[in-house]
N, C-alpha and C positions, 0 to 999 in steps of 0.2 A: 569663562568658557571651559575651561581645564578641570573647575570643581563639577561645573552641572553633567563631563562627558565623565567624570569618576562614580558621581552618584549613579548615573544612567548604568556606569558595568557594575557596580553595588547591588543594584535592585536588579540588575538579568542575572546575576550570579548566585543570588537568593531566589529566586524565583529558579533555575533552571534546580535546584538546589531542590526542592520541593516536590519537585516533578519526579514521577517514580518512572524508572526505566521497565521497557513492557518487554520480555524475549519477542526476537522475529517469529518464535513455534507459538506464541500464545494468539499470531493473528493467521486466523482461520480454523477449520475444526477439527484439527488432532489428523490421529496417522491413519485414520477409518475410511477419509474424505479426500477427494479431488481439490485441486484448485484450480479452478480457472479462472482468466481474467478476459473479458471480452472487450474489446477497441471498437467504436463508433466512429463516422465519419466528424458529427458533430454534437453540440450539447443535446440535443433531442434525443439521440439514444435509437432514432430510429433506423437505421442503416447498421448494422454489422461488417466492419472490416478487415477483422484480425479477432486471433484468441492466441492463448497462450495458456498451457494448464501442465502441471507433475503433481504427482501423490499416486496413491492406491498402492505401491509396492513397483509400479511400471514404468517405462521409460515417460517423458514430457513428450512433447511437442509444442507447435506452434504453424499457423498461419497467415499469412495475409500482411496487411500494415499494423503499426502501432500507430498510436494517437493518445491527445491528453484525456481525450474522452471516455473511459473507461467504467467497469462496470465488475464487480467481485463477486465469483459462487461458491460453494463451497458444497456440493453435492456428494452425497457420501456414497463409496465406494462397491 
């Protein structure tokens, strides 16, 4: 049991090893563009609940609920 849970962090620690780190500025579109995230009530996406956006050079904001159901823009400014 002790050698298979040693192999098991051998192979996630080469593995994570491998994996390139991405900066948080590289998701989404540079300093030109909005972000906003849009919250749904459920997986269908059809309902609108919340948003949540900063960029353009202007304060953020935010509305409504969050949820896991989300949805990412990236509309430039």
């Amino acid at each position: 049991m002790r050698l298979t849970k040693l192999a098991l962090t051998a192979v996630l620690t080469a593995g994570l090893a491998v994996v390139p780190a991405v900066p948080a500025n590289a998701i989404g579109g540079g300093p030109n563009t909005l972000t906003v995230i849009a919250y749904y009530s459920d997986s269908t996406k059809q309902t609108l609940v919340g948003q949540r956006w900063s960029g353009c050079g202007g304060p953020g904001g935010e509305w409504g609920d969050t949820t896991p159901y989300v949805t990412l823009f990236f509309p430039p400014c």
